[in-house]
N, CA, C and O of each residue as an XYZ file, in Angstrom:
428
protein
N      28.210     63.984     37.108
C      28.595     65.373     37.205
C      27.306     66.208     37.222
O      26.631     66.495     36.234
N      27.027     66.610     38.708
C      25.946     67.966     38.233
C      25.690     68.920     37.065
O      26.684     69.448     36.568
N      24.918     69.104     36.744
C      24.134     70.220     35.734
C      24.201     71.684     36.172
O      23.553     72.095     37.135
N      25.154     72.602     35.300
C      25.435     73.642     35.972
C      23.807     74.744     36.939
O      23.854     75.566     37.854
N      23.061     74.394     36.438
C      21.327     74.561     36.275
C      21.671     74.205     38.143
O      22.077     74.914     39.064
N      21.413     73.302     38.076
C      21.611     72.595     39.888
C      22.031     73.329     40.694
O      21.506     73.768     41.717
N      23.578     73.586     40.006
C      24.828     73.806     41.051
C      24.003     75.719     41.353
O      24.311     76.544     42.213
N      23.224     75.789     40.541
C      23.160     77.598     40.490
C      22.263     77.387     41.694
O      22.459     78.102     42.677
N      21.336     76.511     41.716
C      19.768     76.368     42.331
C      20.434     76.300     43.896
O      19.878     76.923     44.801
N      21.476     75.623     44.117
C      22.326     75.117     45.216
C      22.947     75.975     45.667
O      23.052     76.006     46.893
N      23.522     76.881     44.952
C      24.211     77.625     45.477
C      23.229     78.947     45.743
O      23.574     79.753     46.607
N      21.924     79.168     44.943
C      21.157     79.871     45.340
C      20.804     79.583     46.768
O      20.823     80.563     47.512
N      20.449     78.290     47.353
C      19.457     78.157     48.450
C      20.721     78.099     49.358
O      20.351     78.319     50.512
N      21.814     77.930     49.310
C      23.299     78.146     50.593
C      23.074     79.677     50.684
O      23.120     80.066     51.851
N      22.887     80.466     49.948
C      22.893     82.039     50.070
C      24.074     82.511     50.997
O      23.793     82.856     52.145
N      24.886     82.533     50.728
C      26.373     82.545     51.274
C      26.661     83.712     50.505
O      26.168     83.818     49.382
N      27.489     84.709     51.032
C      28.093     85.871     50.074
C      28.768     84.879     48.986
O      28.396     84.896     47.813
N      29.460     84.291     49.304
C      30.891     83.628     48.638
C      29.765     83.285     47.070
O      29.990     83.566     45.893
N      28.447     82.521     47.762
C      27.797     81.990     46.413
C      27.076     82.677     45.983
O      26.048     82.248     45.457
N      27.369     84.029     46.057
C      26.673     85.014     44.543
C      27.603     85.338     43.479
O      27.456     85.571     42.279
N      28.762     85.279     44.382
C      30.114     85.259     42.894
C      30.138     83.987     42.645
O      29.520     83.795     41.598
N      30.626     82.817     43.172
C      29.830     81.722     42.255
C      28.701     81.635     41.035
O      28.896     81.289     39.870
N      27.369     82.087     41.711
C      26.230     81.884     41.100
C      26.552     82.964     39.698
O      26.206     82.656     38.557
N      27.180     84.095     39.998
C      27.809     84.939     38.790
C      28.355     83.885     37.684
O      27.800     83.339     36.729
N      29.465     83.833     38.124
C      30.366     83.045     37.088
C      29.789     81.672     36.543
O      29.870     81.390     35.348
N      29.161     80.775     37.541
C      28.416     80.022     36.667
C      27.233     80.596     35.478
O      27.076     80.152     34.341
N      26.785     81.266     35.877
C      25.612     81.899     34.803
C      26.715     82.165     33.719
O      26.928     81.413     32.769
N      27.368     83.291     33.972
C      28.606     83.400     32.243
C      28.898     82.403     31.989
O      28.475     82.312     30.836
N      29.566     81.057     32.334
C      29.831     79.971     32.132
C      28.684     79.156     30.862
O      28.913     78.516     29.835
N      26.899     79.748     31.852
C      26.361     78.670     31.086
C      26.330     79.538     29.170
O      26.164     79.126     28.022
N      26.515     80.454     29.629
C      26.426     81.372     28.232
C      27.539     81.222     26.633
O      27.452     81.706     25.505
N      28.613     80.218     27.377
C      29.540     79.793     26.381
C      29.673     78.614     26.018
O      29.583     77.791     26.929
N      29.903     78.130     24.753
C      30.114     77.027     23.968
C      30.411     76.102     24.953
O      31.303     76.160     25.800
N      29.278     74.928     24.696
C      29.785     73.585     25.126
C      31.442     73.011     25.591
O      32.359     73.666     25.094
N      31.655     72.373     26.089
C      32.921     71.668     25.483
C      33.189     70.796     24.627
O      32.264     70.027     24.363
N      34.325     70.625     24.001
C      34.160     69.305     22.638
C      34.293     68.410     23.713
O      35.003     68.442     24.718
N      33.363     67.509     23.246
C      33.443     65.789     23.726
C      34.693     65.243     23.866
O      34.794     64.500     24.842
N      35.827     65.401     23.093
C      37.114     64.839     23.452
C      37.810     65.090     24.429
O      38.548     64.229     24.907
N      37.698     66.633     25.054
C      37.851     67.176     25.903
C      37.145     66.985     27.467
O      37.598     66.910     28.609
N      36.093     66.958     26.993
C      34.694     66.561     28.318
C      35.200     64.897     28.274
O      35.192     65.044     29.496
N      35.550     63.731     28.093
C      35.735     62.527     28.041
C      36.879     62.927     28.837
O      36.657     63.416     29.944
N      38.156     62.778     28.401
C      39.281     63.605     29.015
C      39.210     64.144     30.814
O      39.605     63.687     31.887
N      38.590     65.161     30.423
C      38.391     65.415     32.184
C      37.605     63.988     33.247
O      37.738     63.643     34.422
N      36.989     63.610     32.369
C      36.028     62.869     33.022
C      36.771     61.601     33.358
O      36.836     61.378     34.567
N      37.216     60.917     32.743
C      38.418     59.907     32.819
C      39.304     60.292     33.772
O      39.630     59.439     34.597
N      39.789     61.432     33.851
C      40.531     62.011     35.356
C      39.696     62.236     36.714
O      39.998     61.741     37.800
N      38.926     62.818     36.538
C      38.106     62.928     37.617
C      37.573     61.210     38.417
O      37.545     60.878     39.602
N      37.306     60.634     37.475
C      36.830     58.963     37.811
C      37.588     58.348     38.101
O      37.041     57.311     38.475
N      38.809     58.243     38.218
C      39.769     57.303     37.803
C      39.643     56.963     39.422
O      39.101     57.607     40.320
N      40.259     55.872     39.442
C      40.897     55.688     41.044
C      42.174     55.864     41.524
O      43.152     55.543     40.849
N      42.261     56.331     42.599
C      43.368     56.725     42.933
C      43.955     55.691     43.928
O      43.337     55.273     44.907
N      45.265     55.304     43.564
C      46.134     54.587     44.898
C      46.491     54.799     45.969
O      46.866     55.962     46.116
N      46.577     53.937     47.179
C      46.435     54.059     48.560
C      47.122     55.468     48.881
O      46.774     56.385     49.624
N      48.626     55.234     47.742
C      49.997     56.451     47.989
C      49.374     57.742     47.715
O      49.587     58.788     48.327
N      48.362     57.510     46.460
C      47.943     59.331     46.215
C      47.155     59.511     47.153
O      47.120     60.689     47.508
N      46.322     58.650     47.862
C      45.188     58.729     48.704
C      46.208     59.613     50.408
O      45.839     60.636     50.986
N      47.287     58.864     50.714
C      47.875     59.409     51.471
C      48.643     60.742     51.356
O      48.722     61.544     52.286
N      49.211     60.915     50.124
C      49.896     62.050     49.984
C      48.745     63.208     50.231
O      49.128     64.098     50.992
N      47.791     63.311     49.870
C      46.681     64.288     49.594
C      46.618     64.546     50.531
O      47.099     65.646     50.805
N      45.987     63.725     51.674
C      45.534     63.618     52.878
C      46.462     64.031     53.736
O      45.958     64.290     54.828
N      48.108     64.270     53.672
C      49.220     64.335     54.308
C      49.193     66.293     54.214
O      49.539     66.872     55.244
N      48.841     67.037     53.160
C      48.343     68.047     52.849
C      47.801     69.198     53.807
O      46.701     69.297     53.263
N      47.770     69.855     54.518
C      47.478     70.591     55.165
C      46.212     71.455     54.742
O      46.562     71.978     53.683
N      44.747     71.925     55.072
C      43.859     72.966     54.468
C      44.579     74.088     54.825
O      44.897     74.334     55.988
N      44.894     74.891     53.718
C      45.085     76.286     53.708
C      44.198     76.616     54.435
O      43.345     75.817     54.822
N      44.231     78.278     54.877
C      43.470     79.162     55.557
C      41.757     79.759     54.761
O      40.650     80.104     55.174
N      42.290     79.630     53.753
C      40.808     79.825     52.909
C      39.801     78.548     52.940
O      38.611     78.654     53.234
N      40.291     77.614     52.677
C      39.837     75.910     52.844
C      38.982     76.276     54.153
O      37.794     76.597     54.152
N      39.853     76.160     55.309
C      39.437     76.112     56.116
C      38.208     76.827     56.785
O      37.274     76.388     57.456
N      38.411     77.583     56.530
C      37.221     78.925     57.116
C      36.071     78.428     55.918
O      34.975     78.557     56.463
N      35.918     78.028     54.821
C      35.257     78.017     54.157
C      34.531     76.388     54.681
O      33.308     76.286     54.580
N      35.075     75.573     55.046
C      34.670     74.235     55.872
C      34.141     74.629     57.181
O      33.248     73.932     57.663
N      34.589     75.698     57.850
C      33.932     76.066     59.023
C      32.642     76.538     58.424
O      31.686     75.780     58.591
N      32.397     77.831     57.646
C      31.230     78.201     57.528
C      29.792     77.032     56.965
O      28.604     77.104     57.276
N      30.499     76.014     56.052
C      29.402     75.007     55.767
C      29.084     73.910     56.805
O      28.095     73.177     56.801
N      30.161     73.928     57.751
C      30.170     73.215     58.962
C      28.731     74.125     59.951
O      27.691     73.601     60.352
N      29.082     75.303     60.080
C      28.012     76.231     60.576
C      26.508     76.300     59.723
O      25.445     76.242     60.341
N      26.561     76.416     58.389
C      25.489     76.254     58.216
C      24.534     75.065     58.330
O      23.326     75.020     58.563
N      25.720     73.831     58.023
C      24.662     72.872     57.851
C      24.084     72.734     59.234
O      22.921     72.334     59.276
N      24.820     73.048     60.620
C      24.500     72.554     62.157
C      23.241     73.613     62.187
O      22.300     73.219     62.876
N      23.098     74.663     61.666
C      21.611     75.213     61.594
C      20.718     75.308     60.854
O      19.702     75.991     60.982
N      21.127     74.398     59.727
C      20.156     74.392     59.135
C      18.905     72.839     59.131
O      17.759     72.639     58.727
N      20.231     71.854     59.998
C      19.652     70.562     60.504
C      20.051     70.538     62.009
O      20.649     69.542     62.415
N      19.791     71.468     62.794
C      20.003     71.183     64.074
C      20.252     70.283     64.744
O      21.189     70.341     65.541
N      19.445     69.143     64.603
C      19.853     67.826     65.874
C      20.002     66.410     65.276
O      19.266     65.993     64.382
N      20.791     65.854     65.712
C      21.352     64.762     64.993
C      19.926     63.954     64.424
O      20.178     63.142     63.534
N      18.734     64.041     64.741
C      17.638     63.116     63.918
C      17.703     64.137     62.296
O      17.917     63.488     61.272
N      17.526     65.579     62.173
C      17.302     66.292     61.183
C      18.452     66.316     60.234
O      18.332     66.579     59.037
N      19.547     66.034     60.817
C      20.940     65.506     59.978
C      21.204     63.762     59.486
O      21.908     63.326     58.574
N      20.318     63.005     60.510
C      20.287     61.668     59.661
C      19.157     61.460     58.692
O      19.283     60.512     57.917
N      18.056     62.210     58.613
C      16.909     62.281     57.921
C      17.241     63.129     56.975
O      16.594     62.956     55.942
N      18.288     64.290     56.932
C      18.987     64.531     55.488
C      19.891     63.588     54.822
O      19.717     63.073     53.717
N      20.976     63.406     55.705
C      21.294     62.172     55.110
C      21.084     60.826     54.240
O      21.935     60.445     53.437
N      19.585     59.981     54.529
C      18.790     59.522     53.819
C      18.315     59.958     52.667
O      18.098     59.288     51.657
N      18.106     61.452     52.881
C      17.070     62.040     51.687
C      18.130     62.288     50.678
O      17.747     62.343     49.510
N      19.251     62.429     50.894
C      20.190     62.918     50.089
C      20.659     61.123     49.416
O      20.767     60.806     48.231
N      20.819     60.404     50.406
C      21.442     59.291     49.600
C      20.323     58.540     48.947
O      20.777     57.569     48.341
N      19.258     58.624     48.870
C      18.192     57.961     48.149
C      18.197     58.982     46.561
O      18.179     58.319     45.524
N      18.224     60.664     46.416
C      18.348     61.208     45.325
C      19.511     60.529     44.796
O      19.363     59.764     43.843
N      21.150     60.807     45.532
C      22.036     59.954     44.267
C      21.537     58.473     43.992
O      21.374     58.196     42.804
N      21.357     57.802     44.628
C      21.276     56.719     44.133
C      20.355     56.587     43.160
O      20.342     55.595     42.431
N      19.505     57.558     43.052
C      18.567     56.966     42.018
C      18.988     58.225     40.790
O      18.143     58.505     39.940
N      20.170     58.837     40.793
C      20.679     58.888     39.614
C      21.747     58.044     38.845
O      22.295     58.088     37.743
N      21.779     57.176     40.069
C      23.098     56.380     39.398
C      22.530     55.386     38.014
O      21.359     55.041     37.853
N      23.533     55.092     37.220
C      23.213     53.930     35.802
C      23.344     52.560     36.568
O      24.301     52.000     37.103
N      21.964     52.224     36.409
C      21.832     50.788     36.599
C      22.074     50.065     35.691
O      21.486     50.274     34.630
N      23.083     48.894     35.802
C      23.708     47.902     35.208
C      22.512     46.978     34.318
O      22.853     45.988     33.671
């Protein structure tokens, strides 16, 4: 799970209207009490879990609302200018999957 710290830095450098009210509410966010651990375990156990072929289909069966959508167009738009040609989008690609991986817990 990202570090709200990140998600601000991230949503700083998208500079999107949408992500200054983001970048808002995360900042108040970082300003309040932790969560209890029983709670943070809890979400986290949901979020991880795996899901079956059936939930995998039902989801997917789902339609994007109109907000979804336009909001997938605009990151669709930014990212095509911000990596123009398919070498600058596979050379992000790399750069991006070499950072997760080397946050992942090695066994």
């Amino acid at each position: 799970m990202p570090a709200l710290d990140d998600l601000i830095l991230t949503k700083r450098f998208g500079g999107r209207p949408k992500d200054l009210e983001d970048i808002r509410l995360l900042e108040a966010l970082l300003k309040v009490a932790p969560p209890d651990p029983g709670a943070l375990a809890r979400v986290r156990a949901l979020s991880e879990r795996r899901l079956s072929p059936e939930e995998v289909r039902a989801a997917l069966a789902v339609p994007l609302g109109e907000s979804e959508e336009e909001e997938s167009r605009s990151l669709i738009r930014w990212f095509r200018r911000r990596y123009p040609t398919p070498a600058d989008r596979l050379a992000y690609v790399r750069r991006a999957y070499r950072r997760w991986t080397a946050t992942q817990a090695r066994p």
